[in-house]
DRENDRENBA-678018 format. One record per atom (N, C-alpha, C, O): residue in three letters; x, z, y. Coordinates in pm, whole numbers, plus 50000, padded with zeros to 5 digits. Layout:
ALAXZY
...
//
This chain:
UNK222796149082314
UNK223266151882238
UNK224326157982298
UNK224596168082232
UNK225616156082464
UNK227066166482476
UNK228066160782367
UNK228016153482269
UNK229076168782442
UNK230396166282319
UNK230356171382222
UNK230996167182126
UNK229576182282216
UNK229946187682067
UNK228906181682030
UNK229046182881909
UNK227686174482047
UNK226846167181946
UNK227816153481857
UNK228006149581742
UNK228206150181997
UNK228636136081954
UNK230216135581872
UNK231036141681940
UNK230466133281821
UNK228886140281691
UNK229896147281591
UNK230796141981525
UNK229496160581597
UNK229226168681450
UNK229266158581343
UNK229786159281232
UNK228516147581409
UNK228226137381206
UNK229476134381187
UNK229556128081081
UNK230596135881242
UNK232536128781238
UNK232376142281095
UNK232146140280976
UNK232566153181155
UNK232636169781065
UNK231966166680929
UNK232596164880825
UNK230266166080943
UNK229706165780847
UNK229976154280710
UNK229746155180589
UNK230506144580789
UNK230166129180701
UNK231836131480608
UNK232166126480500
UNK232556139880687
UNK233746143080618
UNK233656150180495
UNK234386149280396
UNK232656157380516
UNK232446170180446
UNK231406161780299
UNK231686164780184
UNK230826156480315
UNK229766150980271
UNK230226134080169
UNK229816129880061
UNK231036129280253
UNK231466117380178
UNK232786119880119
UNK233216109780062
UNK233386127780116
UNK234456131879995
UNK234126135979899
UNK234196148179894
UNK233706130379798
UNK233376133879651
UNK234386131479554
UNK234936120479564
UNK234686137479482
UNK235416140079382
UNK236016129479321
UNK235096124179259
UNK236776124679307
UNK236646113679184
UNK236046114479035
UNK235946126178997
UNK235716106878962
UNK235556107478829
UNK234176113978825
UNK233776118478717
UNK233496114778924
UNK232616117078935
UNK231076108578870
UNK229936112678845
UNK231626097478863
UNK230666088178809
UNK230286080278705
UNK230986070778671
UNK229326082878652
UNK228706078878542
UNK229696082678396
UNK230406092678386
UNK229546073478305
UNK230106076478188
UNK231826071378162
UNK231856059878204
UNK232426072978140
UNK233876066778121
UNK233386052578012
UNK232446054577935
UNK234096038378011
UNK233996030177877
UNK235486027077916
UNK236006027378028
UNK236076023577783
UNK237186019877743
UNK238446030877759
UNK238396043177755
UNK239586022177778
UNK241096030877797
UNK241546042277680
UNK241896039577565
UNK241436054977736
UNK242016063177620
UNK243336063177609
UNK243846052977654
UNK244216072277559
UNK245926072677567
UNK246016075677706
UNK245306083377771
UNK247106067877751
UNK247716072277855
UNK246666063177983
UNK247196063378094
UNK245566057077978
UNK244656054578086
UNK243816068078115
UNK243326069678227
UNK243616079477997
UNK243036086578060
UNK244066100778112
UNK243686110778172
UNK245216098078072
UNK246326107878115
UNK246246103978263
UNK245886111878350
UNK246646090178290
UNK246716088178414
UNK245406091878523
UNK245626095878637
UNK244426090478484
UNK243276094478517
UNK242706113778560
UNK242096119478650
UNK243316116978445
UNK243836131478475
UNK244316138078586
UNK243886147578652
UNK245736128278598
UNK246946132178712
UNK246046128878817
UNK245576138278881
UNK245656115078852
UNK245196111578968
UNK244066120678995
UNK243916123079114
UNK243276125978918
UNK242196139278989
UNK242886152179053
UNK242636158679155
UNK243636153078975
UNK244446166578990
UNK245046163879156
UNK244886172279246
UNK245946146979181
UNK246646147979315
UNK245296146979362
UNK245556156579435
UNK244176144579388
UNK243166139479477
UNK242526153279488
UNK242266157779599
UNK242296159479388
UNK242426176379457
UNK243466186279531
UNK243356198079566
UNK244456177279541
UNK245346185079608
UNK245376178879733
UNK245636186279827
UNK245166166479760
UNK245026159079893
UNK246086153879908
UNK246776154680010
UNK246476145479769
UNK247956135879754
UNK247026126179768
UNK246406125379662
UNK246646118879844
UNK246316106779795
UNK246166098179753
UNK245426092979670
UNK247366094979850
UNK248226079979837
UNK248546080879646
UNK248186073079557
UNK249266092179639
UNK249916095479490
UNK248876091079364
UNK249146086479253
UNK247436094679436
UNK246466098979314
UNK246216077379325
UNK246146070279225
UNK246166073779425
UNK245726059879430
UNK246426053679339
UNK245856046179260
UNK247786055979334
UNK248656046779200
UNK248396053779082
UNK248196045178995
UNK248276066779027
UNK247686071978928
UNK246216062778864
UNK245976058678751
UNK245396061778995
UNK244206050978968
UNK244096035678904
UNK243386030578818
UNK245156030978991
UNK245966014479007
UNK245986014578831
UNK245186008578759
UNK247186023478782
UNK247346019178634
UNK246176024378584
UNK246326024278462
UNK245136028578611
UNK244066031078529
UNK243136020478516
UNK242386017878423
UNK243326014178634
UNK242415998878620
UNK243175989178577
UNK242655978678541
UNK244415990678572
UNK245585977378536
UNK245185980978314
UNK245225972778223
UNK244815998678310
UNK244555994778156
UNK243345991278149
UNK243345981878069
UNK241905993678198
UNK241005990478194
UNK239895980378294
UNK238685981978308
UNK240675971078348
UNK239655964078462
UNK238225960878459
UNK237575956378553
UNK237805963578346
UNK236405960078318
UNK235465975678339
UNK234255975378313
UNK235985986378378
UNK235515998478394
UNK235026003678523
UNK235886008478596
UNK234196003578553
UNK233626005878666
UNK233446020678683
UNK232376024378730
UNK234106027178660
UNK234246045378719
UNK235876043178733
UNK236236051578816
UNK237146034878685
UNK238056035878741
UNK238196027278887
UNK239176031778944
UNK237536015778973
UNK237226011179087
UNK236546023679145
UNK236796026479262
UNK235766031079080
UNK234946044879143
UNK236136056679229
UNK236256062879335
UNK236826054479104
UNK238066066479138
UNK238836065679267
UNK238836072779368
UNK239696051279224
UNK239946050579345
UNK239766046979461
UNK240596048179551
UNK238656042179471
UNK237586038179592
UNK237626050779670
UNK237686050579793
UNK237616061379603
UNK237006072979654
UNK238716079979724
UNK238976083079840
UNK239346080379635
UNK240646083579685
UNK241046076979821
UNK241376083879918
UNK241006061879824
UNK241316054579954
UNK240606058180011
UNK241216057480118
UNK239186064180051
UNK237886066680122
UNK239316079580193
UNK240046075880285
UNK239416090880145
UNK239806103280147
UNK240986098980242
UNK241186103480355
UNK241736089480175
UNK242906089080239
UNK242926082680388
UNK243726084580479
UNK241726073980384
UNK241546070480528
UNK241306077580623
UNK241696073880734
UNK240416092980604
UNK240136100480680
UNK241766110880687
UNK242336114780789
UNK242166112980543
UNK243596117380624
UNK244446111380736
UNK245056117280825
UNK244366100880716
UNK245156089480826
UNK244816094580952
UNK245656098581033
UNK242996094580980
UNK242276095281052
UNK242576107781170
UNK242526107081292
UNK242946120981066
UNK243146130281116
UNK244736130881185
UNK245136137781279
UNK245326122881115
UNK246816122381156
UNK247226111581262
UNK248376110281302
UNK245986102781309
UNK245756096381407
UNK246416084181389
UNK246926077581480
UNK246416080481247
UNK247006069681254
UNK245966053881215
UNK246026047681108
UNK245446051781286
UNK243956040781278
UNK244606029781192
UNK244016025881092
UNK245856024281230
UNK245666012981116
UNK246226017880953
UNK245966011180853
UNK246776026680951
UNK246766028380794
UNK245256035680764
UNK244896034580647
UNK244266043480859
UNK243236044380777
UNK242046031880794
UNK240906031980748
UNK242746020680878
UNK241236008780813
UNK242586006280710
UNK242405994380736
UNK243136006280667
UNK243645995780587
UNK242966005580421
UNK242365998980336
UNK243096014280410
UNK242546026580303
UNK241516023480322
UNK241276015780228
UNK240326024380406
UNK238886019580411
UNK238306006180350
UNK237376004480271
UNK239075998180404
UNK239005983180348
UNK239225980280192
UNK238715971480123
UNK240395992980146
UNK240835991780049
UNK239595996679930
UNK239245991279825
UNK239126009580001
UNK237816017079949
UNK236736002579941
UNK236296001779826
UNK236495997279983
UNK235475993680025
UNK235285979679884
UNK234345976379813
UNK236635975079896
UNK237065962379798
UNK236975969279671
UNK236675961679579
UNK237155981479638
UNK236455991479470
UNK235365990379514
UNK234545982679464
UNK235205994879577
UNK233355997179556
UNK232545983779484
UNK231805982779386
UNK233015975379573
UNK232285964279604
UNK232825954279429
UNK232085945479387
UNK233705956779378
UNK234235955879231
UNK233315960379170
UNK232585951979116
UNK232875978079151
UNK231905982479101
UNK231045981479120
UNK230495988279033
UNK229985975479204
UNK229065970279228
UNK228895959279131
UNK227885959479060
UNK229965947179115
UNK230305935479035
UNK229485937778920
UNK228385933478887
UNK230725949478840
UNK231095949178730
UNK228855957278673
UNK228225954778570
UNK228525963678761
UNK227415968578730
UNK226565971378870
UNK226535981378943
UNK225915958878878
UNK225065954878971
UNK223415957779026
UNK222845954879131
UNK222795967778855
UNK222275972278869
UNK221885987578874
UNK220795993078862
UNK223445993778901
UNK223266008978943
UNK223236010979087
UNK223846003579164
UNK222486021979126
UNK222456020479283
UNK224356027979289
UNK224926022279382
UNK225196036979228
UNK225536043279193
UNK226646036279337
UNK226736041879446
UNK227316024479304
UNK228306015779380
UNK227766012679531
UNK228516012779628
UNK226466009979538
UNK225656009079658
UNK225946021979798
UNK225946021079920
UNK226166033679698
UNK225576043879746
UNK227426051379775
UNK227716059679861
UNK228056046979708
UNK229476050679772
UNK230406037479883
UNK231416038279953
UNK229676028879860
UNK230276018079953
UNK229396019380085
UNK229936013780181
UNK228716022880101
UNK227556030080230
UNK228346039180282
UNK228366039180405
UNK229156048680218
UNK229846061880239
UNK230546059580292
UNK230616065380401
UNK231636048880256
UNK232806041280326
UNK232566035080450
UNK233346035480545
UNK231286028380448
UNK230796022680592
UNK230786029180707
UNK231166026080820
UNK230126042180647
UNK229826052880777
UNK230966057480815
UNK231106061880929
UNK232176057180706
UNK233316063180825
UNK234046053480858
UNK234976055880934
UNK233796036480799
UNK233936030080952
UNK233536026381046
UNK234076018381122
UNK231696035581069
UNK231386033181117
UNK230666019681196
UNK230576014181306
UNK230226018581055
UNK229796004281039
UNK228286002280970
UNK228015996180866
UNK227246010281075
UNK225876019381061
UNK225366005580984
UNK225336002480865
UNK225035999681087
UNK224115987680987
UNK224665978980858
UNK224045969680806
UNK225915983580820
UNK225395973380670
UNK225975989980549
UNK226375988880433
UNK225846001280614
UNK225746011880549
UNK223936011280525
UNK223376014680420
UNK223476008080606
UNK221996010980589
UNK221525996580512
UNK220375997680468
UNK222025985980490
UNK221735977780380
UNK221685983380253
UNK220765985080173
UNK223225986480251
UNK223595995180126
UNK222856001180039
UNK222575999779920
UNK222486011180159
UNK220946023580130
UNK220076016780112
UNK219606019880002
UNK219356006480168
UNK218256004480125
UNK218675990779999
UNK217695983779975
UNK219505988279949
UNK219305984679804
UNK219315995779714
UNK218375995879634
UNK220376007879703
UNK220456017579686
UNK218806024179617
UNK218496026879501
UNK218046025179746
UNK216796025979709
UNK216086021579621
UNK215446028479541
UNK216136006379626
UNK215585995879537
UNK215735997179414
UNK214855994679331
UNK217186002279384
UNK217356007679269
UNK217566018779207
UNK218516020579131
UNK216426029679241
UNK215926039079218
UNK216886050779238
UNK216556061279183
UNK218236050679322
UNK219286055779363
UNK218686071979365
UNK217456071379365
UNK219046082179366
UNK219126095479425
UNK218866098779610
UNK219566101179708
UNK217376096979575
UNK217056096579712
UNK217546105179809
UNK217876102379924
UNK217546119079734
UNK218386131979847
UNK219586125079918
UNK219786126680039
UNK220186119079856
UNK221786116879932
UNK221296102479996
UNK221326102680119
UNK220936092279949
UNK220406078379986
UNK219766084280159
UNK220196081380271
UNK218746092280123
UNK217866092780279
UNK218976101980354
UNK219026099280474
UNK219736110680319
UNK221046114880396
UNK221616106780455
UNK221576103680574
UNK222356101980343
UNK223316090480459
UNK223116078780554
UNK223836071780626
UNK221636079780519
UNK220606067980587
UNK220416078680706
UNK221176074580794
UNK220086084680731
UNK220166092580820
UNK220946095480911
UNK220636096481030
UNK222396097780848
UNK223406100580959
UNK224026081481020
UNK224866079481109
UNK223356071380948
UNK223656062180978
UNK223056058881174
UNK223636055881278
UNK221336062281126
UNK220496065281243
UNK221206072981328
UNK221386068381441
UNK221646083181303
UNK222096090981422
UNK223306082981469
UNK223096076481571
UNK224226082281431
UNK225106073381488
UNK224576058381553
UNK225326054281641
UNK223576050981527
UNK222496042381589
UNK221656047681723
UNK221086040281803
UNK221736063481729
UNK220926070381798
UNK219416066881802
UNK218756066981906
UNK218916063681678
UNK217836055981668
UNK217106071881592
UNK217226072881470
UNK216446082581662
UNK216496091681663
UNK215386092381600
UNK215516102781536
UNK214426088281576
UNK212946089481513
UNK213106086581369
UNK212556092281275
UNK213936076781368
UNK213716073081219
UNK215406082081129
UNK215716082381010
UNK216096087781243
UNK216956096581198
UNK215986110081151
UNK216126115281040
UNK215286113381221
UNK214606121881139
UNK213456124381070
UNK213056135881049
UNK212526108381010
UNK211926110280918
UNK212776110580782
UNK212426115180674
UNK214446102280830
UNK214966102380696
UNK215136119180685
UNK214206126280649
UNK216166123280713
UNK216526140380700
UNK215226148380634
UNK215256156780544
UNK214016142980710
UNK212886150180673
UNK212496146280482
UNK212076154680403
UNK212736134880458
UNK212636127480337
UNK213826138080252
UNK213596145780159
UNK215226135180324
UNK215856139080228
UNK215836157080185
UNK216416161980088
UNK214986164880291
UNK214476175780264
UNK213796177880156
UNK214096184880059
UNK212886171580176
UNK211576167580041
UNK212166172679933
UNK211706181579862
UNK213456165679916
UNK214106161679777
UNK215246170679789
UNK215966169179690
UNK215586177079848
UNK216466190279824
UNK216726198479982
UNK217556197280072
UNK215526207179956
UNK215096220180106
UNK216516221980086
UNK216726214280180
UNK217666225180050
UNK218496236680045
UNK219896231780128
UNK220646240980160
UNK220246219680161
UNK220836212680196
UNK220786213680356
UNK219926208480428
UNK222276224180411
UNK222256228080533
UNK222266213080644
UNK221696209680748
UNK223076208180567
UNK223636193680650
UNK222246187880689
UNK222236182280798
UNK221626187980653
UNK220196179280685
UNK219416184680784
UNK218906176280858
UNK219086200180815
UNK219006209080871
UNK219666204781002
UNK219156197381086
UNK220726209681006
UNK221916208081119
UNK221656194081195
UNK221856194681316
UNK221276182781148
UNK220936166181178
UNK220426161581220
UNK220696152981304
UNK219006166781165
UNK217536164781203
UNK217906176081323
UNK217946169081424
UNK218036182881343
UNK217976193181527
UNK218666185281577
UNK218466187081697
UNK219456176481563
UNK220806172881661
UNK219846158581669
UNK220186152381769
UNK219006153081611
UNK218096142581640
UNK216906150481685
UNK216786145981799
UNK215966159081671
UNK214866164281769
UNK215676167081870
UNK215196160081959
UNK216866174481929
UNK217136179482016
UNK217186166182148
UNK216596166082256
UNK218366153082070
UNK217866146682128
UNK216826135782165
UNK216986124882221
UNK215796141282121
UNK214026135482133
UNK213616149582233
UNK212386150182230
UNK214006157582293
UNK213766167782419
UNK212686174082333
UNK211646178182384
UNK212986175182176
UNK211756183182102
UNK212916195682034
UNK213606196581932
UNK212656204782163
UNK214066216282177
UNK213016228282068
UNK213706235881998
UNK211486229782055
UNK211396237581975
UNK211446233281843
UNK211386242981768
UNK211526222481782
UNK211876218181649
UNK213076220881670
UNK213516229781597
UNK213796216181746
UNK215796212181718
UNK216056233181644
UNK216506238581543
UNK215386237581783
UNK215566254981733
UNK215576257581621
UNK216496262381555
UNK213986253181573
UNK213906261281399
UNK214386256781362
UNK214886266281303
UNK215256243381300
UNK216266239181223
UNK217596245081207
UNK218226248681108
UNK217986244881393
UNK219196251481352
UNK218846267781298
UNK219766275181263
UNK217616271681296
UNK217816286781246
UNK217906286481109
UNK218626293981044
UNK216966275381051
UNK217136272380902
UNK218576270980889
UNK219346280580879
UNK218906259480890
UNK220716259380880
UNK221676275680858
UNK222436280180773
UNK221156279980977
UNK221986292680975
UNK221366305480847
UNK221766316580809
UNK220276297080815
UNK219746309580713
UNK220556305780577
UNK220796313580485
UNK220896293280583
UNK221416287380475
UNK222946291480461
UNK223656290880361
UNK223326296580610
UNK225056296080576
UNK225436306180696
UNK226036301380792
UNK225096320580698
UNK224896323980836
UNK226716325180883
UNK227106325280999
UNK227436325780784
UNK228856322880826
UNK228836313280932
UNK228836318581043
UNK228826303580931
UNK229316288080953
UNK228716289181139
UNK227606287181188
UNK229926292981196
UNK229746289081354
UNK229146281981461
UNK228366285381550
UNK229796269481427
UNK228816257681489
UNK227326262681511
UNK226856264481624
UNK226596264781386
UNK225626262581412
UNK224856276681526
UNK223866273281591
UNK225266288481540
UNK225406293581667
UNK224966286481794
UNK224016286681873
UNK226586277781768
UNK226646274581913
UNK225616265281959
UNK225026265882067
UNK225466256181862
UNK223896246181885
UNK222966248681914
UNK222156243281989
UNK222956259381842
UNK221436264881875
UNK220996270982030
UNK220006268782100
UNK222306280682053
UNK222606286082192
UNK222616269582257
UNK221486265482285
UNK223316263782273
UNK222956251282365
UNK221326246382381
UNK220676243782482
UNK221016246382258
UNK219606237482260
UNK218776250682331
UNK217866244982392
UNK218596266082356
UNK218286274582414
UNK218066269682536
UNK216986267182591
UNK220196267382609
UNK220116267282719
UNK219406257382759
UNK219056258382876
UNK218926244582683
UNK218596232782790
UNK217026233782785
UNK216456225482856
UNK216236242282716
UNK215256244382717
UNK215136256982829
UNK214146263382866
UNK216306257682862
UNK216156271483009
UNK215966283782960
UNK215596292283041
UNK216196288482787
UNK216296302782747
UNK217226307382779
UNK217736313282684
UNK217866308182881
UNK219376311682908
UNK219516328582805
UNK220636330082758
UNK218676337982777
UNK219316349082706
UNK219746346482591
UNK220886348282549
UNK218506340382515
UNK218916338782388
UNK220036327982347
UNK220556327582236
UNK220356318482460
UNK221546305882411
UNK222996317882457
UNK223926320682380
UNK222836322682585
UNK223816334982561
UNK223856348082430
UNK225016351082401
UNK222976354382368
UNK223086361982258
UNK223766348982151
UNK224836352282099
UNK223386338282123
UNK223886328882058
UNK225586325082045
UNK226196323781938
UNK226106323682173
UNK226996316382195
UNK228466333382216
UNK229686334682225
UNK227246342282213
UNK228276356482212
UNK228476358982077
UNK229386367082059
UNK227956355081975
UNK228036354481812
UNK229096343981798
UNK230246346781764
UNK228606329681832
UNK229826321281750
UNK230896327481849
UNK231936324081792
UNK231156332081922
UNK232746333982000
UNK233256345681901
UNK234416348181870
UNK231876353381854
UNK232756367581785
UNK233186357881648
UNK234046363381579
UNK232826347881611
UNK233416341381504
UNK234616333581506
UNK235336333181407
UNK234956326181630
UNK235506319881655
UNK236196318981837
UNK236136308881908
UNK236656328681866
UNK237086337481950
UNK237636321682017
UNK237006316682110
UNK238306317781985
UNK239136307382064
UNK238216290382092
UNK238686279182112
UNK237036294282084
UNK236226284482066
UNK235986278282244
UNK235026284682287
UNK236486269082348
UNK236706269482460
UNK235506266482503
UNK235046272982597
UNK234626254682436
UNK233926250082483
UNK232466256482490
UNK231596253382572
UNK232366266082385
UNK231456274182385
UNK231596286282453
UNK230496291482471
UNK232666293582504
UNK233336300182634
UNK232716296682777
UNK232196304282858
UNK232946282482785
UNK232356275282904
UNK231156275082944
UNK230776278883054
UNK230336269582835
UNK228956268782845
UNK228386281582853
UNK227426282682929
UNK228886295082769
UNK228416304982795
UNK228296312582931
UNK227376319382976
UNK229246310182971
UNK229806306083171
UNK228536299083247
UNK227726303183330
UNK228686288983192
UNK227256284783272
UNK225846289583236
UNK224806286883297
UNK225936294883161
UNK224356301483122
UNK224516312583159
UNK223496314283226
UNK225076321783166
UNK225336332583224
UNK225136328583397
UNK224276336583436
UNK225376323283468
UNK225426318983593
UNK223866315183647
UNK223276318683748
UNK223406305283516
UNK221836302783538
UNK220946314383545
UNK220026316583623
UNK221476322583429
UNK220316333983399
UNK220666343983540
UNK219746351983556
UNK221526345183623
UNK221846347883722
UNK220786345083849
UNK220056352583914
UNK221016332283852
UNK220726323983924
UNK218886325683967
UNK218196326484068
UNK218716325583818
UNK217146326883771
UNK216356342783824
UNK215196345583853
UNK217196347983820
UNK216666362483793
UNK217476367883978
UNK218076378683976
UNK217466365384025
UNK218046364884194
UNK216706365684265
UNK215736358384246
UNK216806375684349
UNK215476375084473
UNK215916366084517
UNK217086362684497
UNK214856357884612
UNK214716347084688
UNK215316354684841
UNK214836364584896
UNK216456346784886
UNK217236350285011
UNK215986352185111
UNK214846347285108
UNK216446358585175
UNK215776363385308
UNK215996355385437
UNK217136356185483
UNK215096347685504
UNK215676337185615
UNK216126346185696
UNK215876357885669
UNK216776343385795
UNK217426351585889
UNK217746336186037
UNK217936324086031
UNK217686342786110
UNK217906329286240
UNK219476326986285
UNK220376334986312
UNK219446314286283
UNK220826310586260
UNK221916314686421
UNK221406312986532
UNK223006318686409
UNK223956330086509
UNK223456318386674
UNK223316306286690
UNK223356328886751
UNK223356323786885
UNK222416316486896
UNK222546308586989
UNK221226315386822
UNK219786309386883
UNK219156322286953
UNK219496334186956
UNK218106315287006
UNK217186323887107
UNK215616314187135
UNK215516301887137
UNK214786321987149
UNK213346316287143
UNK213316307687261
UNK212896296187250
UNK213746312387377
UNK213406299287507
UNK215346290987532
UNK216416293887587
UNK214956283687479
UNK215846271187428
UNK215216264687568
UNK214146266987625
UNK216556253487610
UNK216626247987756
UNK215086233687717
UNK214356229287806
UNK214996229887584
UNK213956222387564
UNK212646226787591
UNK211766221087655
UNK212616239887525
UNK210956248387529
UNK210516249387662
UNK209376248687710
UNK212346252087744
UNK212036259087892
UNK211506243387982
UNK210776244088081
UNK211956231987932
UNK211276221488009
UNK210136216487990
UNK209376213188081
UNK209826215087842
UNK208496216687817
UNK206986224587900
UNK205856220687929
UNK207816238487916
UNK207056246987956
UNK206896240888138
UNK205796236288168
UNK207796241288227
UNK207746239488371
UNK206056226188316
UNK204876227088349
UNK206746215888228
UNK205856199088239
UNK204576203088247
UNK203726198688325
UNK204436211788162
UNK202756219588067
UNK202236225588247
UNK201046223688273
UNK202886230688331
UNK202896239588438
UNK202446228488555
UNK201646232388640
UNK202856217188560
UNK202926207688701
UNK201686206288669
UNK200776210788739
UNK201396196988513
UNK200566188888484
UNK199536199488486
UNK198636191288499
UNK198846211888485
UNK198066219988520
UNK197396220588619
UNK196206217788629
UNK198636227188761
UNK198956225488875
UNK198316209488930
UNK197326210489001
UNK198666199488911
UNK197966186588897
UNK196446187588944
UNK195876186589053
UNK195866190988762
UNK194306194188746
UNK193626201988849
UNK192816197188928
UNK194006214888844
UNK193546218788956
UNK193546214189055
UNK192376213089092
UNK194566208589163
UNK194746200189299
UNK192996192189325
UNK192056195789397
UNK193146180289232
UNK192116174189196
UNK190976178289248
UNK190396175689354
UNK190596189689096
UNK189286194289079
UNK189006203489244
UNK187846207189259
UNK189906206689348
UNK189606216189422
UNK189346203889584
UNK188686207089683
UNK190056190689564
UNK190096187089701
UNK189036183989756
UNK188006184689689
UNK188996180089878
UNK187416177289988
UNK186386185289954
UNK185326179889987
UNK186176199189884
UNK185456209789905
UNK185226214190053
UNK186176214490131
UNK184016217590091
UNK183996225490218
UNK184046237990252
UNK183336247490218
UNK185026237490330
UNK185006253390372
UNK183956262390382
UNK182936257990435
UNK183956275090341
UNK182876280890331
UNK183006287490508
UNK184036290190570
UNK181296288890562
UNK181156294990684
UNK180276309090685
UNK179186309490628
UNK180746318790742
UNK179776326790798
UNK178376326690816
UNK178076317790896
UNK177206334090766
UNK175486330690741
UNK175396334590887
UNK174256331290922
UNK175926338990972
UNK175656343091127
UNK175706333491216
UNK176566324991239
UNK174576336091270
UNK174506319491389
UNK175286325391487
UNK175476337491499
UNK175826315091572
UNK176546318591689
UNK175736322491821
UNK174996316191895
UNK175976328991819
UNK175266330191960
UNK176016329092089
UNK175416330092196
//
């Protein structure tokens, strides 16, 4: 998966588990100033007041506690606000917002036990604390109760990937395809799980899908150019990674890598050096030259041998 794999799902799950408030189900009770307040608090939670929109929420459940879309509201607000924290690097005010998310949810769940509806946003909260396995409980009651599978096998999904449990990360993605092709994030997920299963020509066509879906959106460039390079396409992860830079000019890490693929495809495409004999050798070396005299005695030797106590040869002329 690399740094920029590990993980994209921080980006995506941001992108993906901020939902709106008031988003859910039907309103019961309040009215007057519970739904004024209710109002305000959407309005700050679109502006990215949080904290603000959370007490806007507070008196919305202080008029109605028996309402399970005002625990929704601000469940979702503390969710938001934890990841602001998050970004502002401040870890204990965003578990304390998470925890806080988590204690609505888990209210709405209470108050209506048989919607997957509470299941399926308290899962949401899990994953950004990163807390894969009882997000994937979640989901699979969620399921049980006939939940909205597109998003259910999503977030079950990015649960897996963060598990790195990569196979069953992408039969979910593949599931949650089923149930809505159009959905880049799933796309983008499932490659970043084939890619790491070394199944670099699936990870490819995904990210090309992805990019057909949003050809703006950078990243997915650069992924794709990576998953190129490690499959050893060094041109095409370079044509790749020369696009997201024209998008994102200051992008370092994709600068780098383009550096090294450029170097490979180099590398690759290089005649094979020419041996040449290393400075100040010479063929009769003082070893060869003793070798050679040994080869010479021990010859010299053989012959001796094979020639001694022969008789001299004489003249066929008798003496007279």
């Amino acid at each position: 998966m690399n740094t920029r794999t590990t993980f994209r799902l921080t980006v995506f799950m941001a992108a993906a588990i901020l939902t709106v408030p008031g988003s859910y189900a039907k309103r019961r009770g309040g009215g007057g100033e519970a739904d004024e307040h209710r109002r305000k608090g959407i309005e700050l939670a679109e502006a990215n007041q949080f904290d603000k929109a959370i007490e806007e929420f507070s008196k919305v459940v202080e008029a109605v506690p028996d309402n399970p879309e005002a625990y929704h509201d601000r469940g979702t607000a503390y969710r938001a606000a934890g990841r602001a924290a998050i970004a502002a690097s401040d870890g204990p005010a965003a578990a304390t917002r998470f925890n806080a998310s988590i204690a609505d949810f888990s209210k709405m769940i209470e108050l209506t036990p048989k919607s997957p509806a509470g299941y399926i946003e308290r899962a949401q909260t899990e994953l950004a604390q990163i807390q894969y396995d009882t997000a994937i409980a979640d989901l699979n009651k969620a399921l049980e109760l006939k939940g909205d599978e597109a998003l259910v096998y999503k977030f079950r999904g990015f649960a897996y990937v963060g598990l790195r449990q990569w196979d069953k990360a992408t039969a979910d993605f593949t599931a949650a395809l089923q149930k809505n092709p159009n959905d880049q994030q799933n796309y983008d997920q499932r490659a970043l799980a084939y890619r790491s299963l070394n199944n670099f020509p699936a990870a490819i066509q995904d990210y090309t899908a992805a990019i057909e879906k949003n050809p703006n959106y950078e990243p997915e460039y650069a992924r794709r150019g990576y998953t190129y390079a490690l499959s050893e396409d060094y041109d095409k992860a370079i044509a790749d990674y020369q696009q997201a830079l024209k998008m994102d000019p200051n992008d370092q890490e994709t600068q780098e890598r383009m550096k090294y693929a450029q170097g490979r495809l180099a590398a690759k495409n290089a005649p094979p050096p020419t041996p040449t004999p290393a400075p100040g050798t010479s063929f009769f070396t003082p070893v060869k030259i003793f070798f050679a005299i040994v080869i010479l005695v021990i010859i010299a030797a053989i012959v001796r041998v094979f020639t001694r106590g022969k008789p001299e040869q004489t003249s066929s002329t008798r003496i007279r």
